[in-house]
DRENMI-383118 format. One line per 5 residues: number of its first residue (from 1); their letters; for each residue z, x, y of C-alpha. Coordinates in steps of 0.25 Angstrom, whole numbers. Layout:
// residues N
NUM = a = Z,X,Y  ...
***
This chain:
// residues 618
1 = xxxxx = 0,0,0  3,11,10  -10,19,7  -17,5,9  -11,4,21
6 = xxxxx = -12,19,26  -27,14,23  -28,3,33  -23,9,44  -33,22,42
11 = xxxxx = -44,11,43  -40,5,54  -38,18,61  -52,20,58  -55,7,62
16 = xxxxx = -48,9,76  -55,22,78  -70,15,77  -65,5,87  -62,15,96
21 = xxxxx = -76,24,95  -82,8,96  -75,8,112  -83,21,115  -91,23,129
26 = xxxxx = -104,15,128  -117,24,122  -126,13,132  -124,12,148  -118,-3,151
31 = xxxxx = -127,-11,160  -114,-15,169  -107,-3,176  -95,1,168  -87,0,179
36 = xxxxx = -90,-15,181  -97,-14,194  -100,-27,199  -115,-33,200  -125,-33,211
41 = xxxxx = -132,-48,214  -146,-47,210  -157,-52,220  -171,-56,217  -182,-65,223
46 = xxxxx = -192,-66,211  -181,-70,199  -168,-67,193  -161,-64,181  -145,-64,177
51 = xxxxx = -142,-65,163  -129,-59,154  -137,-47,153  -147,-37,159  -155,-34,147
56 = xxxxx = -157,-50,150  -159,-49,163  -169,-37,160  -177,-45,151  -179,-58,160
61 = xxxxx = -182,-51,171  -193,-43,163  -198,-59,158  -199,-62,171  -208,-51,176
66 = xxxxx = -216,-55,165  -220,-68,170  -210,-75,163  -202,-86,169  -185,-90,168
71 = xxxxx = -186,-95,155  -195,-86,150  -186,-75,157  -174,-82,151  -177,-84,136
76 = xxxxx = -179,-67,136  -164,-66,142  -156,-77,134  -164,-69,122  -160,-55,129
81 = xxxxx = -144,-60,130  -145,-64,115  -146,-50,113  -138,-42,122  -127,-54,123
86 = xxxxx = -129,-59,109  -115,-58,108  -113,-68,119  -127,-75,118  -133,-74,105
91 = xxxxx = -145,-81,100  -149,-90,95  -135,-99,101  -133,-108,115  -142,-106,128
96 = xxxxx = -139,-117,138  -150,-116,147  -153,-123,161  -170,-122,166  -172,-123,182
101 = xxxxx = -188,-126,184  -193,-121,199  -204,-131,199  -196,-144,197  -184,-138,201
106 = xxxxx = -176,-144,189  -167,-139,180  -168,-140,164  -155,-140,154  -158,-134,139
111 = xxxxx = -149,-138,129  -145,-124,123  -133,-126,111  -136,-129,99  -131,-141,90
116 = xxxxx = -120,-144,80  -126,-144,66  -126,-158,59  -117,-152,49  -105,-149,62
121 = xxxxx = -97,-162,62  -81,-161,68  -78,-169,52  -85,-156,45  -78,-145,54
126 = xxxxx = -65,-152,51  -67,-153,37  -69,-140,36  -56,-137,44  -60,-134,57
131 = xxxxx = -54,-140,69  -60,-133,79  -74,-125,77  -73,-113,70  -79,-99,75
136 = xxxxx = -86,-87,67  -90,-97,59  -104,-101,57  -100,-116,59  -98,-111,75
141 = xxxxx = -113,-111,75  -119,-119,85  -136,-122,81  -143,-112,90  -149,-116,103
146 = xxxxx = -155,-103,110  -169,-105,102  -171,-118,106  -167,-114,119  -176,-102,120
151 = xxxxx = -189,-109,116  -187,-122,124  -185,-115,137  -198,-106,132  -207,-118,130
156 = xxxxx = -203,-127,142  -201,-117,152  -204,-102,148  -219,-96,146  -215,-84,137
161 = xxxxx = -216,-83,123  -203,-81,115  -209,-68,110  -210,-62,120  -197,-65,127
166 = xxxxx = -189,-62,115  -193,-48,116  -184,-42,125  -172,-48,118  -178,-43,104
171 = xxxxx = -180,-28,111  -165,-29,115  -161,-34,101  -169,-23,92  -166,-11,103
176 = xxxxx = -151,-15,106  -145,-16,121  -132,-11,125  -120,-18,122  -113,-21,135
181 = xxxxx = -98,-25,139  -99,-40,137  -105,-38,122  -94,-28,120  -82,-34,125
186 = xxxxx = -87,-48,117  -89,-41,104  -76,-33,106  -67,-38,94  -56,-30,88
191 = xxxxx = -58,-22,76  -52,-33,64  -62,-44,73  -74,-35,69  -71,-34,56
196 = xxxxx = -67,-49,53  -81,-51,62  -89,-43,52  -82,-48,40  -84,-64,43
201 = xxxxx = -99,-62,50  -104,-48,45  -117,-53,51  -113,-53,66  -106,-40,62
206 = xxxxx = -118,-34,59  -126,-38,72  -114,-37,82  -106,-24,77  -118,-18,68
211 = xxxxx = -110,-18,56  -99,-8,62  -89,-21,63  -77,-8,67  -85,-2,78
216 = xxxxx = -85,-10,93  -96,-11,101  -99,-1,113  -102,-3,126  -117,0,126
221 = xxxxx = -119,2,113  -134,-1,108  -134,-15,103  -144,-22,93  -147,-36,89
226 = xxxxx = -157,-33,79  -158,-45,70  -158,-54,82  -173,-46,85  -178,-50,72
231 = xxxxx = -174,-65,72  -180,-66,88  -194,-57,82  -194,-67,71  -194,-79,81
236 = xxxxx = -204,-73,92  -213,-71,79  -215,-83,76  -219,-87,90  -230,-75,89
241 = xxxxx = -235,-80,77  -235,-95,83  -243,-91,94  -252,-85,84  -256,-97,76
246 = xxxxx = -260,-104,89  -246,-110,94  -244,-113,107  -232,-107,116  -221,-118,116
251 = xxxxx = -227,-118,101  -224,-104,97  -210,-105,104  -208,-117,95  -209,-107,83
256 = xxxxx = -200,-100,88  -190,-109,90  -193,-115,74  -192,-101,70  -178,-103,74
261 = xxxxx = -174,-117,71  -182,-120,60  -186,-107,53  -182,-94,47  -170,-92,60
266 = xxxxx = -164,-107,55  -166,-102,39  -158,-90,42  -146,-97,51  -145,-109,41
271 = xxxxx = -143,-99,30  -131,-93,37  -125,-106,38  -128,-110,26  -121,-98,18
276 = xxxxx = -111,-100,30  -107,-113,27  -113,-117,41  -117,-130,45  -133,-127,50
281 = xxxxx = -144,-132,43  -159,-131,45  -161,-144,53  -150,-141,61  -159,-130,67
286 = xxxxx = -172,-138,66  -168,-147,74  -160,-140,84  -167,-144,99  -159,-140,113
291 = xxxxx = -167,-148,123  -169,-152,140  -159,-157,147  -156,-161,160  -144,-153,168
296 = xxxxx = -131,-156,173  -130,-156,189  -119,-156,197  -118,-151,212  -109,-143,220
301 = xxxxx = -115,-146,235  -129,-143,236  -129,-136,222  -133,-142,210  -127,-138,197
306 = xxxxx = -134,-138,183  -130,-137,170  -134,-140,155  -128,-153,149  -113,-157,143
311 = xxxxx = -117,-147,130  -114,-136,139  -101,-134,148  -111,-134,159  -107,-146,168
316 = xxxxx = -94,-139,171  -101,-131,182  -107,-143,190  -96,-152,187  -85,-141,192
321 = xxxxx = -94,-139,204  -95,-153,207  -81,-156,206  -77,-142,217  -89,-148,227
326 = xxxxx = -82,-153,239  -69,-144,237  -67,-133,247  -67,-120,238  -70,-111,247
331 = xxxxx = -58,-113,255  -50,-111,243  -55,-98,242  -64,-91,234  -54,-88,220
336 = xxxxx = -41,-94,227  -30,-99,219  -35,-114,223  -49,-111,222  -48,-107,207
341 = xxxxx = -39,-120,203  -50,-129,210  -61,-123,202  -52,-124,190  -49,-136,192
346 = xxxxx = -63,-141,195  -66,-133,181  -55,-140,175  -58,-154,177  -73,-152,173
351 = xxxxx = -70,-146,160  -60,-157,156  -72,-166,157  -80,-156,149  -72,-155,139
356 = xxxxx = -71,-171,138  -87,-174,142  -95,-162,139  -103,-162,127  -118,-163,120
361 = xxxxx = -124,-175,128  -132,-178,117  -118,-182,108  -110,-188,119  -111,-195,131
366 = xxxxx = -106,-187,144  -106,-192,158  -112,-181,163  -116,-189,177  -102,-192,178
371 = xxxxx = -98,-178,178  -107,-172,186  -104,-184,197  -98,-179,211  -90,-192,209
376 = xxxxx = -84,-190,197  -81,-174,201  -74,-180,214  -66,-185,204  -61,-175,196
381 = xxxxx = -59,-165,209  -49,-174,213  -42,-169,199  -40,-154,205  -25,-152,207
386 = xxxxx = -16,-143,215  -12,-137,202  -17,-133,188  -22,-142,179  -13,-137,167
391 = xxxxx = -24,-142,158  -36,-148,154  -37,-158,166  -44,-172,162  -58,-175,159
396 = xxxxx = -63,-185,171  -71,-198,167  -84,-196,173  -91,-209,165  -85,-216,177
401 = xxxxx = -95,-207,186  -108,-210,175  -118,-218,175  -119,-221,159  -107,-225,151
406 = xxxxx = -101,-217,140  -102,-222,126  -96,-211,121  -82,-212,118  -75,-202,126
411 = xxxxx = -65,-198,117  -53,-188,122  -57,-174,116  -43,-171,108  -32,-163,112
416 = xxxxx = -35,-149,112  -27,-139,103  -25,-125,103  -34,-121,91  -37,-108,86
421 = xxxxx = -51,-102,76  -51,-90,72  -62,-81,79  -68,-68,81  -74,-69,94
426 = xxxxx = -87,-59,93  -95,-59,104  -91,-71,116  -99,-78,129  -112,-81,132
431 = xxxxx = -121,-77,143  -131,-80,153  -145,-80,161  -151,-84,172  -165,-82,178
436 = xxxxx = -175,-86,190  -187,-84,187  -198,-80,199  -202,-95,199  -187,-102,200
441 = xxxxx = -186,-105,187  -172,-103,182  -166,-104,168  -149,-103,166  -144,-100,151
446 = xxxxx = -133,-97,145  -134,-92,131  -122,-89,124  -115,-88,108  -108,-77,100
451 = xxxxx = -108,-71,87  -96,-78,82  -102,-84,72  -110,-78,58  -123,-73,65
456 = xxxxx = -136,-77,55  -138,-65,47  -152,-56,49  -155,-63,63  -145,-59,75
461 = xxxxx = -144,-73,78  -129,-79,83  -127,-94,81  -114,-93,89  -101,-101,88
466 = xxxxx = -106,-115,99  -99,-124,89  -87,-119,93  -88,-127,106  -89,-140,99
471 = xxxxx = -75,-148,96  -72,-152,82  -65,-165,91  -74,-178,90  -69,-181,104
476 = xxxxx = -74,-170,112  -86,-170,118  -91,-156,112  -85,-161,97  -96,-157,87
481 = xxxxx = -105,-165,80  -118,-162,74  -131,-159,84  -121,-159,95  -120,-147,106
486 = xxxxx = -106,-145,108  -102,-143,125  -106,-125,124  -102,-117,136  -114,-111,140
491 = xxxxx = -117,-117,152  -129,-111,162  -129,-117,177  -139,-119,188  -139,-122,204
496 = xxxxx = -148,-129,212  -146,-130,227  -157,-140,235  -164,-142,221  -166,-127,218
501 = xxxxx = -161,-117,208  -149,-110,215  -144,-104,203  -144,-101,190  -131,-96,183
506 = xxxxx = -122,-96,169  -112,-88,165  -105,-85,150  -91,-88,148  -88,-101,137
511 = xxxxx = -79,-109,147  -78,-100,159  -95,-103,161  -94,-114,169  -81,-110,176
516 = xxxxx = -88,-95,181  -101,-104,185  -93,-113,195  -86,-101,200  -98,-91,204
521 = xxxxx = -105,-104,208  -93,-108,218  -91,-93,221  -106,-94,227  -107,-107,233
526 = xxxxx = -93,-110,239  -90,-96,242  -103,-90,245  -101,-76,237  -113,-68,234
531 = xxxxx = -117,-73,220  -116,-60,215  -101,-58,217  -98,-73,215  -102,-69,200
536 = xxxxx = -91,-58,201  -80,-66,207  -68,-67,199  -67,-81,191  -57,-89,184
541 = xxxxx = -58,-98,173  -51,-110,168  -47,-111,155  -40,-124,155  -48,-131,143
546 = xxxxx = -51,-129,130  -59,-120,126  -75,-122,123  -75,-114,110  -68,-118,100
551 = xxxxx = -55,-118,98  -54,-122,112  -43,-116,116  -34,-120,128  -26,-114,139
556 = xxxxx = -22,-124,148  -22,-123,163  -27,-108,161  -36,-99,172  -42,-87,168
561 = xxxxx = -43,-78,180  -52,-65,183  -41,-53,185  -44,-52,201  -43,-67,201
566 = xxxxx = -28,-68,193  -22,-57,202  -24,-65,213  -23,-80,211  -16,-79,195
571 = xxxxx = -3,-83,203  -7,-95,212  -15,-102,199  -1,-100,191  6,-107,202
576 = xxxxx = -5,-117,200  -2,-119,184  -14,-110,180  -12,-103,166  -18,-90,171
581 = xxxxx = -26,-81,164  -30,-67,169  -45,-59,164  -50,-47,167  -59,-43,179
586 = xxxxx = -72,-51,178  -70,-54,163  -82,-61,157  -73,-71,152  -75,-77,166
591 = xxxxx = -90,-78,164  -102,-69,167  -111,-78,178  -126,-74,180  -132,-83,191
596 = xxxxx = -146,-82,198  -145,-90,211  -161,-94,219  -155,-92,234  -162,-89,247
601 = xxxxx = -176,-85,241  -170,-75,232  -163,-73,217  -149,-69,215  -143,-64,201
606 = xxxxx = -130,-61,198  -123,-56,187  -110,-56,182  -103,-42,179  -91,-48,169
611 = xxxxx = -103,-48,160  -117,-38,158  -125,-48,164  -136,-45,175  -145,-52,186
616 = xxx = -156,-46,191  -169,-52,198  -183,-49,207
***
């Protein structure tokens, strides 16, 4: 027993000493100075790029000198960020995606999360022993989206072939990228985590840590995603060879998209489930559609605010803004003790009504004219209060605001319980993009999944853990059932001012999306800071609500505060009854906003440095 023992602790000496050599100096140059300098704003007259990445920006902006349009110039990006922020990002998962056309001057929704099997129902999860969804698990997996997504946009709005704009993504793949800071810290797990990771999902082992589960990732470190290459070849392939036989564009892109749904991408993910004991099927994927839809506005004085549908958080950012129209901010001060409890209090009351009215619209009826009715936010601003809410404040009843009458049976969603799943969190976050094209033409998304779930063998692909924002409670709007979207947080905004694209703007985050969006926007507008630095203000987040991923934790009447922040107001929120919460110096747990904003006959991109993102323009 003691020479067994003796043993161990010589292995775990070695063990420890390859974490070390893992935590060396990078071998590649950062692209963000290692002293965390702060960005410049880009300018440009011709077009604009910010997305979660230069190597992104880098590609759309060569799309765009190529003749290629936002869309077109898009579609290479998202494709770019699957790769370099695969483990924030991947494909093929959610894409949440907002259109503007500069001929009509409208702007188009696209439904980008995917569906609940037919075999997800609450009664199997619970008769299975599940009461909330499970993670690293392949029933986490949501059907994919980003295809569908990808070759839409390309046949509606795009005039490039996917073969050609998948390119720069494969090149990236096959001849690696530096791993930067963000894709370091969120693959930063301690050694026992790396081991259980490779034991329960060798597969995303092998892609993520190259089959050296004791060794951590370096800063800068050459990084490949190999299989991912072969799996997007395969699929721009078979639009090559479509255009051959005589097909037409939007019909080669439709290959491409069968190729996936219904072809040899579907065979191989509906193998994985089904020696995983998952619940896809291959009607499941042949009958996936995302789809058009109109957006959600709201308005904040001469601004109009847009947003996808109640599938998404995103009619939190209109709604809060809606609600703060008419107070004086700006005499509160820009980050004052009262200014922060008034945005959170605004924050607050929209989200209880998220969390009783969002869901997929196509399952549920939401009052969504209700909501976004000045009337009804006149309402609930009369709610705010000298002090902390404490808690969850009520949800409102906006059907007294709508014009239809519910026949839904607006059940109470439970009482929420602390729960707790067991996790390895391996990879986090999401990220962004946004683009102006030389037109006007503009396209918001926000792509966003993790490898937390068994990657499909041979192909790179990440089906991500999205179920896991569905309630296993048949009162809550976002409760699953099958073909449903359960309410994701990926939530991409635009502005319009006098009927024209003003901005374009997203951010990562889970919860604190919407809540950094409201603040860079107010931060802009009420207090006229150069967009630039209102990216690089220091934020607050509310975390007084359960959680969107499952197990939906809770910590009532709680703020998060950037360090600068909680030296100097962590005192007067306490005396408020805030439970506060301090972070480091712009921590990306607050968000990482890329905006474009059309002003004054010129572009302005901006980037924000608690993540590698980057704007640049002409």
């Amino acid at each position: 027993m003691a020479n067994f023992f003796k043993f161990l602790c010589t292995f775990f000496t070695f063990l420890f000493l390859f974490q070390c050599l893992g935590s060396r100096r990078p071998l590649v140059p950062s692209y963000v100075d290692p002293q965390g300098s702060l960005r410049e704003v880009a300018l440009g007259k011709k077009y604009m790029v910010a997305t979660g990445n230069p190597l992104a920006t880098k590609v759309a902006i060569k799309v765009l000198e190529s003749g290629g349009n936002a869309v077109d110039a898009a579609v290479a990006a998202l494709l770019v960020l699957n790769v370099t922020n695969g483990e924030a990002a991947s494909f093929p998962s959610v894409a949440p995606t907002l259109v503007y056309d500069q001929k009509t001057g409208q702007v188009k929704s696209y439904i980008g999360a995917g569906t609940a099997p037919k075999k997800a129902t609450i009664e199997w999860f619970k008769e299975n022993g599940y009461d909330v969804m499970p993670k690293n698990s392949i029933l986490s997996q949501l059907l994919p989206a980003s295809p569908d997504v990808i070759v839409r946009l390309l046949q509606d709005h795009g005039t490039k072939s996917f073969s050609e704009l998948v390119q720069p993504a494969i090149a990236v793949a096959e001849e690696g990228f530096p791993a930067n800071r963000i894709l370091v810290k969120n693959l930063d797990l301690p050694l026992y985590k790396r081991l259980g990771f490779t034991i329960i999902m060798p597969y995303n082992s092998e892609v993520y840590l190259e089959k050296k589960w004791w060794y951590g990732i370096r800063e800068g470190e050459l990084t490949k995603r190999s299989d991912l290459a072969k799996t997007w070849r395969s699929m721009a392939n078979e639009e090559v060879e479509s255009l051959k036989k005589g097909k037409s564009r939007k019909q080669a892109l439709e290959s491409v998209r069968d190729y996936f749904y219904k072809g040899p991408v579907s065979d191989a993910i509906v193998k994985l489930h089904s020696e995983k004991n998952g619940l896809f099927t291959k009607e499941d994927l042949a009958s996936y559609t995302g789809g058009w839809e109109k957006p959600v506005t709201g308005e904040f004085g001469e601004y109009k605010i847009l947003s996808n549908q109640t599938w998404t958080q995103g009619p939190v950012v209109p709604m809060v803004l809606q609600l703060l129209d008419g107070i004086n901010l700006k005499a509160m001060g820009h980050n004052s003790p009262e200014y922060i409890h008034t945005v959170s209090q605004a924050i607050e009351l929209v989200i209880s009504d998220r969390e009783k009215y969002f869901g997929d619209p196509k399952f549920l009826d939401v009052p969504l004219e209700g909501l976004l009715s000045k009337k009804y936010a006149s309402v609930r601003r009369m709610l705010i209060q000298k002090d902390a809410f404490g808690m969850t404040p009520p949800f409102g009843n906006p059907w007294m605001f709508d014009s239809k009458k519910t026949t839904s049976s607006n059940l109470q969603p439970n009482e929420t319980k602390d729960q707790t799943v067991s996790e390895i969190k391996y990879g986090k976050d999401t990220t962004y993009l946004s683009i102006i094209d030389p037109a006007g033409n503009a396209v918001s998304l926000t792509p966003s999944d993790f490898p937390q779930s068994p990657m499909v063998p041979g192909t790179g692909l990440t089906l991500g853990i999205r179920m896991t924002q569905f309630r296993l409670d048949p009162n809550h709007p976002s409760s699953l059932a099958p073909g449903k979207r359960p309410r994701i947080t990926p939530n991409p905004g635009m502005v319009l001012k006098k009927g024209k694209l003003w901005i374009s703007f997203g951010t990562p985050g889970g919860d604190v999306q919407s809540q950094a969006m409201i603040q860079f926007f107010l931060n802009v507008i009420v207090f006229g800071m150069d967009p630039q630095k209102a990216v690089e203000a220091p934020r607050f987040r509310s975390v007084n609500w359960p959680d969107s991923f499952s197990p939906h934790t809770y910590r009532p009447g709680g703020i998060e505060l950037e360090e600068s922040l909680y030296n100097s107001v962590s005192d007067s929120l306490k005396a408020k009854g805030y439970k506060v919460y301090k972070k480091g110096h712009l921590d990306n747990d607050f968000g990482a906003v890329c905006a474009v904003l059309n002003e004054d006959k010129r572009l302005i991109g901006v980037a924000d440095p608690r993540e590698e993102s980057w704007a640049e323009g002409k």
